[in-house]
C-alpha positions as CSV (number, residue, x, y, z in Angstrom):
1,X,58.4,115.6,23.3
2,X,59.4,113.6,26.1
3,X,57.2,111.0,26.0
4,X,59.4,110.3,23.1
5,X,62.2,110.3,25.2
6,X,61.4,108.2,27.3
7,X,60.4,105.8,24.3
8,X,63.3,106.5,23.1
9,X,65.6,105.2,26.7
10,X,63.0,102.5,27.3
11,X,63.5,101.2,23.5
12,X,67.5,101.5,24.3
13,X,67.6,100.1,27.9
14,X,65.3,96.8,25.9
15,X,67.7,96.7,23.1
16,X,70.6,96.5,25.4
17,X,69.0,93.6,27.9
18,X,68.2,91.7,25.2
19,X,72.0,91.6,23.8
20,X,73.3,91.1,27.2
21,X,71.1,87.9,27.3
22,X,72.0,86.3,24.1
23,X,75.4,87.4,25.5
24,X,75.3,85.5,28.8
25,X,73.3,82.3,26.7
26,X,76.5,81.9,24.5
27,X,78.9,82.1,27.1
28,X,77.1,80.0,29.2
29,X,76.5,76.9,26.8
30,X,80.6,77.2,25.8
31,X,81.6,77.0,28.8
32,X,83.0,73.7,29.4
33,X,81.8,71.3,32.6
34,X,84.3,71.2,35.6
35,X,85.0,68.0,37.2
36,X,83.4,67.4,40.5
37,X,81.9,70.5,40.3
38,X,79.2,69.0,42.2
39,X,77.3,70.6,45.3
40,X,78.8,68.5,47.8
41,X,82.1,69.2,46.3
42,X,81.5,73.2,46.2
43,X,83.2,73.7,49.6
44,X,86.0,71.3,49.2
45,X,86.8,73.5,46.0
46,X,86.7,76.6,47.3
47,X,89.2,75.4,50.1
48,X,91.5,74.0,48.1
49,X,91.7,77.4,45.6
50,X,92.3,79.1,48.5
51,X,95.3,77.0,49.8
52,X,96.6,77.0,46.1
53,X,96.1,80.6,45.7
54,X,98.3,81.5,49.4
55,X,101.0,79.1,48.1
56,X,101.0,80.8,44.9
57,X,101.0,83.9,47.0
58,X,103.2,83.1,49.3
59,X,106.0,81.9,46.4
60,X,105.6,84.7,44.6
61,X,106.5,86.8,48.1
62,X,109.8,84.6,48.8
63,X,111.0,84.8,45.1
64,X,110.4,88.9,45.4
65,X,111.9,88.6,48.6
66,X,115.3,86.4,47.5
67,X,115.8,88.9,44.6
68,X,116.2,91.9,46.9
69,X,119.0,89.9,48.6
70,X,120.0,89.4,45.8
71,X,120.3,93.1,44.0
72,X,121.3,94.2,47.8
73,X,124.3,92.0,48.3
74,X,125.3,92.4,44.3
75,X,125.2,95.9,45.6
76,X,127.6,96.0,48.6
């Protein structure tokens, strides 16, 4: 009885692999190529995300911050 359990998990656990890997192969070939994507450009890409993510960041701080002087002195 539970061999057939564990046929039973083994035969789920393949089922499951193999529909995560068509899965990943469908997203993978619709994804569409990035420009300059390139190795050599892999660390230049990074660093500029990461500058345009903290000015994102740091404009969405200000704005938060100019609307609470805002409410406070609407306030007063």
């Amino acid at each position: 009885m539970r061999a057939l359990g564990l046929v039973g998990v083994l035969l789920a656990l393949l089922i499951v692999a193999w529909v995560a890997k068509d899965q990943l192969s469908v997203t993978q070939a619709h994804l569409p190529p990035v420009p300059g994507a390139g190795p050599a450009n892999a660390a230049a890409s990074v660093h500029d995300q990461a500058k345009q993510f903290e000015a994102q960041y740091k404009n969405a701080v200000d704005d938060a911050v100019k609307q609470n002087e805002k409410a406070l002195k609407a306030a007063q």
